[in-house]
ROBA-888743 format. One record per residue (C-alpha): residue number from 0; x, y, z; residue in three letters. Coordinates in nm, 2 decimals, padded with zeros to 4 digits. Each point is the difference from the previous one (the first is absolute). Example, Ala and Ser with C-alpha at 12.3 -4.5 7.8 and 13.67 -1.06 7.14 Angstrom:
2
    k      c1      c2      c3    r
    0   01.23  -00.45   00.78  ALA
    1   00.14   00.34  -00.07  SER
% end
This chain:
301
    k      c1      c2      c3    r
    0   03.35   05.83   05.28  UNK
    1   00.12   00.27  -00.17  UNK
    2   00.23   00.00  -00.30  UNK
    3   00.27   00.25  -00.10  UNK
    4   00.02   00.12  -00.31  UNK
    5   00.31  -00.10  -00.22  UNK
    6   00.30   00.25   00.06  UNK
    7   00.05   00.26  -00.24  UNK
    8   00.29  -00.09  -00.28  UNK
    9   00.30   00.19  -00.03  UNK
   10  -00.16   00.16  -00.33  UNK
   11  -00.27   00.10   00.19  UNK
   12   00.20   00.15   00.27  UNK
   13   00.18   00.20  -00.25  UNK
   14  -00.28   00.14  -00.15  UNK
   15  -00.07   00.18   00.36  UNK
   16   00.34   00.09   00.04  UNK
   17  -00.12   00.29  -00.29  UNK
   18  -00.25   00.15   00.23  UNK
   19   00.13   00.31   00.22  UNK
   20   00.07  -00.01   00.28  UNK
   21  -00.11   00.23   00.26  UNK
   22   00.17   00.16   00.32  UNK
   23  -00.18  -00.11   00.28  UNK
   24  -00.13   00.27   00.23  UNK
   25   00.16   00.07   00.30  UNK
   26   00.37  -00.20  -00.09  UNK
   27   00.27   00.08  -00.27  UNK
   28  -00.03  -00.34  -00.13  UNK
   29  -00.12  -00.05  -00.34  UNK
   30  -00.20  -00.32  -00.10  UNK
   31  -00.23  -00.20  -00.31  UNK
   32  -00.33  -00.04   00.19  UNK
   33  -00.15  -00.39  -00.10  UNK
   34  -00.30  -00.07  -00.21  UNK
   35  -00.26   00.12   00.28  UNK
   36   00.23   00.16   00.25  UNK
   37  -00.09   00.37   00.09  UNK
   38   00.12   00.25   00.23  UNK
   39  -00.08  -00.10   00.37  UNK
   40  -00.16   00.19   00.21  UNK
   41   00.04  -00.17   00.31  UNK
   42   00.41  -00.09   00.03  UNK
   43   00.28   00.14  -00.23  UNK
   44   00.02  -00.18  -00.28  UNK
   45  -00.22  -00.18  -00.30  UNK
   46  -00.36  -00.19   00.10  UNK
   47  -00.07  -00.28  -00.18  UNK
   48  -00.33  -00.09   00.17  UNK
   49  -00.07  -00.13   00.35  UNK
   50   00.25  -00.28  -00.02  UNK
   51   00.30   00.14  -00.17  UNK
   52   00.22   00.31   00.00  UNK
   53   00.31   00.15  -00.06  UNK
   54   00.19   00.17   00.28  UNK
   55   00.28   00.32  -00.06  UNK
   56   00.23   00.10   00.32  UNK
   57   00.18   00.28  -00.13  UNK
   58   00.25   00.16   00.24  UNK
   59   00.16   00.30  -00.10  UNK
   60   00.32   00.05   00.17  UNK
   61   00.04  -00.36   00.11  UNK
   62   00.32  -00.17  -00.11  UNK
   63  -00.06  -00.30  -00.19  UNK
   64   00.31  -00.23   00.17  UNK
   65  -00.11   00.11   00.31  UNK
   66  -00.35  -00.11  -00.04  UNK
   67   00.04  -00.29  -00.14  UNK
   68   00.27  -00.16   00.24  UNK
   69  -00.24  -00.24   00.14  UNK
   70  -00.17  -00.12  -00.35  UNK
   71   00.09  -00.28   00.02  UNK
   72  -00.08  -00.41  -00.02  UNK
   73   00.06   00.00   00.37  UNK
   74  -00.21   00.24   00.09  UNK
   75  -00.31  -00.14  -00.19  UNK
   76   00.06  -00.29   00.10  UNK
   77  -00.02   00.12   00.35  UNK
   78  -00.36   00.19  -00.08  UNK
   79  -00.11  -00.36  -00.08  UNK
   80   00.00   00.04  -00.40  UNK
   81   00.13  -00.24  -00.21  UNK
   82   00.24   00.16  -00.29  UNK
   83  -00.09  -00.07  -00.34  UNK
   84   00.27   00.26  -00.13  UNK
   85   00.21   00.23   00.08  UNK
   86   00.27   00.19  -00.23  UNK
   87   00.22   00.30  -00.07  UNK
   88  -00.11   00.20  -00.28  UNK
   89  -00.04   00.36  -00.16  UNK
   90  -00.27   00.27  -00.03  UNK
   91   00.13   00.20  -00.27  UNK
   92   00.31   00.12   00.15  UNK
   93  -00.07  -00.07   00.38  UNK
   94   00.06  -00.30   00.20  UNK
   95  -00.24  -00.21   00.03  UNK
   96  -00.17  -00.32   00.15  UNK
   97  -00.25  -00.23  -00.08  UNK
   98  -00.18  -00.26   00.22  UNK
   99  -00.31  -00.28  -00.02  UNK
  100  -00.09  -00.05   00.31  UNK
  101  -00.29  -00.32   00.11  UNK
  102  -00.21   00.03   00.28  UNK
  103  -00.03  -00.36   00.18  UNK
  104  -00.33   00.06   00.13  UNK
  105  -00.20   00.12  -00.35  UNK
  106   00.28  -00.13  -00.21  UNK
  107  -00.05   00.40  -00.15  UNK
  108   00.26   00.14  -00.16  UNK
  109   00.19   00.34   00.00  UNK
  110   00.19   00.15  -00.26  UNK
  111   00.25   00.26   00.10  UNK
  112   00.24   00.25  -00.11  UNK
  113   00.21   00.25   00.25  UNK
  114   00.29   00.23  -00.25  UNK
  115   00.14   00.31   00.07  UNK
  116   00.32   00.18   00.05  UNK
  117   00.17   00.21   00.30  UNK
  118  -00.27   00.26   00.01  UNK
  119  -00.34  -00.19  -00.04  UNK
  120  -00.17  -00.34   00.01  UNK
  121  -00.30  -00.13  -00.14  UNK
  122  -00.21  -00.35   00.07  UNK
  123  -00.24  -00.13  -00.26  UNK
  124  -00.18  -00.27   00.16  UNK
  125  -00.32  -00.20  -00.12  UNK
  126  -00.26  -00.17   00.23  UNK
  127  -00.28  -00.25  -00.04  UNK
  128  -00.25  -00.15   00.22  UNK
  129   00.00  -00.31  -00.24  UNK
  130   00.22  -00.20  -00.24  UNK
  131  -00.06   00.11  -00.37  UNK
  132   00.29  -00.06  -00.25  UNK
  133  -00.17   00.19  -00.24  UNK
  134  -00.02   00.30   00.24  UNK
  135   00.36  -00.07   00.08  UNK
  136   00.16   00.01  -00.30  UNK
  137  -00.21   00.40  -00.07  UNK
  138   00.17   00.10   00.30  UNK
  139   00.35  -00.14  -00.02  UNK
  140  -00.01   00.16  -00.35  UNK
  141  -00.07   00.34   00.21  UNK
  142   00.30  -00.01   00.17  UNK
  143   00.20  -00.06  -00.29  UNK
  144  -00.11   00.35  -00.13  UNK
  145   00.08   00.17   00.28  UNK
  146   00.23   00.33   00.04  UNK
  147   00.09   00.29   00.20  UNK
  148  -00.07   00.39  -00.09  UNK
  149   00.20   00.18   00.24  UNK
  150  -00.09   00.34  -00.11  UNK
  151  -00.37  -00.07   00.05  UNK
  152  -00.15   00.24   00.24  UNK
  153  -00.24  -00.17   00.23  UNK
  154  -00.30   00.17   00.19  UNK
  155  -00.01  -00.01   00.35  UNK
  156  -00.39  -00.18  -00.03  UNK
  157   00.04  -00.13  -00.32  UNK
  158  -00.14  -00.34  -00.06  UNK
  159  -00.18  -00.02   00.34  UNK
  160  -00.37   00.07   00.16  UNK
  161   00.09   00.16   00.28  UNK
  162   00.19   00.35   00.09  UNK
  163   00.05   00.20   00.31  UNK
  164   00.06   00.37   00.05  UNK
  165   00.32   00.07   00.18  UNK
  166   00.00   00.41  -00.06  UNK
  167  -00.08   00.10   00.38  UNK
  168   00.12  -00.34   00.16  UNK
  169   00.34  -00.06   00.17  UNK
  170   00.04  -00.33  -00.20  UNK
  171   00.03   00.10  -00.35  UNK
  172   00.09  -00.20  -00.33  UNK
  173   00.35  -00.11   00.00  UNK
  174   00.01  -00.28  -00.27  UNK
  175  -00.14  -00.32  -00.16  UNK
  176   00.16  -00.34   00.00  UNK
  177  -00.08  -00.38   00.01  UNK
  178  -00.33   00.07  -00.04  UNK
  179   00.00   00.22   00.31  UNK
  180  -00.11   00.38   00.01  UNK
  181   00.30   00.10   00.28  UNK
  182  -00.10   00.37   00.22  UNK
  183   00.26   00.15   00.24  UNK
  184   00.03   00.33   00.19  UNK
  185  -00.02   00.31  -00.24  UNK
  186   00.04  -00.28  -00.26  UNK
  187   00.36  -00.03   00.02  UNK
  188   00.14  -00.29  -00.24  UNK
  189   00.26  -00.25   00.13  UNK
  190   00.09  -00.35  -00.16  UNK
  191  -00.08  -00.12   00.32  UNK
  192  -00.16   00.15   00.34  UNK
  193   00.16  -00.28   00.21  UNK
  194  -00.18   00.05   00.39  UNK
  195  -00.16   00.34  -00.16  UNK
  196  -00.35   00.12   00.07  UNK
  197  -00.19  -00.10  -00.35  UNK
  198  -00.34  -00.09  -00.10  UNK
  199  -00.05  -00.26  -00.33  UNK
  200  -00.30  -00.06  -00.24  UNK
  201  -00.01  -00.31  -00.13  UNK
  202  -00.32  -00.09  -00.24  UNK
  203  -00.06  -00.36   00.01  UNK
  204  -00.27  -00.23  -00.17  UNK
  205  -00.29  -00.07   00.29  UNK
  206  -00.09  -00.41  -00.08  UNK
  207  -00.29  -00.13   00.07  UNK
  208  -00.07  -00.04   00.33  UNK
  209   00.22   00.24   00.15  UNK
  210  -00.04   00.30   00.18  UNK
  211   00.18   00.29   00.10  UNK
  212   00.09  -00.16   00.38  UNK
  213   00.09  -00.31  -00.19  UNK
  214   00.25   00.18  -00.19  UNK
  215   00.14   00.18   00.27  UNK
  216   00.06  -00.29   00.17  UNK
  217   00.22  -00.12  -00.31  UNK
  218   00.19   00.26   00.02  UNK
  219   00.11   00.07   00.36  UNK
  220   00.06  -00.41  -00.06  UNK
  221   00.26   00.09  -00.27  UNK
  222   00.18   00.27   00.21  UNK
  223  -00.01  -00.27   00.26  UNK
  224   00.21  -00.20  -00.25  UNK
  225   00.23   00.32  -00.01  UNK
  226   00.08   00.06   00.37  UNK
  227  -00.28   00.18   00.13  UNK
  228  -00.08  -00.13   00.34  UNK
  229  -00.33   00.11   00.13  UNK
  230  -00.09   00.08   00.31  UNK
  231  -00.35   00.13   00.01  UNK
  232  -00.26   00.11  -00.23  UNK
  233  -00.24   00.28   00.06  UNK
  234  -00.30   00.19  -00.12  UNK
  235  -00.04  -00.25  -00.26  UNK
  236  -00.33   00.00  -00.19  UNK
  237  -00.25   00.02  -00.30  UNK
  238  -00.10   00.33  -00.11  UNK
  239  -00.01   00.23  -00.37  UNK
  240   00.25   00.22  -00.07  UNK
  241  -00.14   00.27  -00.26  UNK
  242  -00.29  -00.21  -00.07  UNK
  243   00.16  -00.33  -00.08  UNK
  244   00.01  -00.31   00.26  UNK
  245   00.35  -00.05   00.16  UNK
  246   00.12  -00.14   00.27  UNK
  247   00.30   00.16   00.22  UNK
  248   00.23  -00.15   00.26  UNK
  249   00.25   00.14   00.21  UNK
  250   00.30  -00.24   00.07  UNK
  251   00.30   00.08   00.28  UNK
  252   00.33  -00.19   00.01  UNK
  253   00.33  -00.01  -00.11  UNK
  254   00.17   00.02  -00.34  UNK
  255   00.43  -00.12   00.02  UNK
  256   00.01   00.10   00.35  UNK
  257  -00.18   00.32  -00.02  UNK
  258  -00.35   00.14   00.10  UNK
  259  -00.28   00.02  -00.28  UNK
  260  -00.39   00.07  -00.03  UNK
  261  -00.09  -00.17  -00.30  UNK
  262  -00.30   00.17  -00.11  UNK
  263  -00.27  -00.24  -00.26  UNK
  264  -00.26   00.15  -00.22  UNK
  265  -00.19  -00.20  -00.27  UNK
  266  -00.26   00.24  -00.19  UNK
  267  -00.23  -00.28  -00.21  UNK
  268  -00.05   00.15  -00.41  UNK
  269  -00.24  -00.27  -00.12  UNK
  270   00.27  -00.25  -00.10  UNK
  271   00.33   00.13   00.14  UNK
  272   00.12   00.09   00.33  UNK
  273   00.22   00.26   00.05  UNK
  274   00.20  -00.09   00.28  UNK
  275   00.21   00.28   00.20  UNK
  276   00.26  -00.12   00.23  UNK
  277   00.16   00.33   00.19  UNK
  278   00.32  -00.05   00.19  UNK
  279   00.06   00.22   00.32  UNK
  280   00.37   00.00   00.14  UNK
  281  -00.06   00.31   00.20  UNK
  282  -00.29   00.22   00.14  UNK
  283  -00.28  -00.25  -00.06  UNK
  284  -00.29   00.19   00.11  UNK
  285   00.07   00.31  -00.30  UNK
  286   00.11  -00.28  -00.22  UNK
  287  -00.31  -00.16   00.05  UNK
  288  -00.23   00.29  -00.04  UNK
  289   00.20   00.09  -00.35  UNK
  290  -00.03  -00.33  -00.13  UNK
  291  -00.37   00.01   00.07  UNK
  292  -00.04   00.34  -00.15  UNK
  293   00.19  -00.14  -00.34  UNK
  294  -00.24  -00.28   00.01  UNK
  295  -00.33   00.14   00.08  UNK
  296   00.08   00.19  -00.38  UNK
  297  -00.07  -00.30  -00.20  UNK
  298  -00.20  -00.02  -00.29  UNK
  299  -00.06  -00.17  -00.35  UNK
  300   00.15   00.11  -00.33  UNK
% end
């Protein structure tokens, strides 16, 4: 059985609090990394090893009431978490809001902080795939270091593997947020697209096991859980795109009442997936054939 190691005291913890802290690529949102936390490669955020990490959403131009309306008790209780805390609090001058949330199943824990104010927000989340107070208490102190440099400019690639080149494509580069790498036509920026031709990149970790089709699947099961209602799939199969495996899948149906090709593209990178999910409101046989075109770009950085 294996045996934690004591927490680290508060003297301890104050000791790291000295260290610098870093701006982690790809977000605004400045953080202390822990004692054996680097850089990750695969997710935004800081990799502690296979079993722990720490998670950054930043969203630029996302108000922070309006994101946060359904943070609530309720809510995770409804996700079947049990809530270990939850409370009101500040990051530097920006609301804020910290939660402990417990998984039932792993009795895991997760740390998290969402602050922000009417023109951004920002999650700071930690994950494990096992209970270590030692490895809690590093992390939690994280987030307690945590802050917000809103005159940081941000690369369009930085702090991922992949990149795609949009110069002589329809879809071109229109934004990053949540994680997500967001192309519209001639790149045109909006705060939302609403039933709007778009095509998103989404790098993900692959797990064990998975494949590209098996993440697919995931996803067209979350946009399911959104309204999508499918009506056929076609020309869905296994293939490389650019010399990396990937799997593609072409799914008809209807978003709020309206008629939409969602197009699914997973290009495998060793251990992350980058996942593209294009929505068609409108010609779908030249949406399809730009999407594709975007795509078949793809390479490592």
């Amino acid at each position: 059985m294996q045996v934690d190691e004591p927490p680290p005291t508060q003297a301890e913890l104050a000791g790291l609090r000295d260290g610098a802290r870093l701006r982690v690529p790809g977000t605004r949102v400045l953080i202390s990394p822990p004692i054996g936390f680097n850089v990750a490669r695969s997710f935004t955020g800081l990799d502690g090893g296979p079993d722990f990490g720490i998670m950054i959403i930043d969203l630029p131009g996302g108000d922070f009431k309006q994101n946060t309306r359904n943070y609530t008790r309720k809510r995770f209780e409804e996700r079947g978490l049990v809530v270990v805390r939850l409370q009101d609090t500040m990051v530097d001058e920006y609301k804020a809001i910290r939660a402990v949330v417990k998984s039932p199943v792993d009795g895991t824990l997760s740390h998290q902080l969402v602050f922000g104010d009417n023109t951004f927000s920002a999650l700071v989340t930690t994950m494990s795939s096992r209970p270590d107070s030692n490895m809690y208490a590093l992390m939690e102190w994280a987030l307690s270091t945590a802050s917000y440099d809103k005159e940081a400019v941000v690369g369009t690639y930085e702090g991922t593997s992949f990149r795609v080149e949009d110069k002589k494509t329809r879809y071109k580069f229109a934004k990053r947020g949540g994680g997500a790498w967001v192309y519209s036509r001639d790149g045109v920026v909006k705060e939302s697209y609403g039933q709007e031709s778009m095509l998103l990149a989404l790098p993900l970790p692959l797990p064990a096991q998975h494949t590209g089709e098996s993440i697919v699947m995931k996803q067209l099961q979350g946009m399911e859980g959104k309204g999508f209602l499918l009506s056929r799939t076609e020309n869905a199969g296994a293939g490389h795109t650019n010399g990396f495996r990937s799997y593609s899948a072409e799914h008809y149906g209807t978003m709020k009442g309206s008629a939409v090709l969602l197009y699914m593209h997973a290009v495998v990178m060793d251990d992350i997936v980058v996942m593209f999910i294009g929505s068609s409101y409108g010609d779908h046989v030249a949406d399809l054939l730009a999407f594709r075109e975007l795509i078949s770009t793809i390479s490592k950085q």
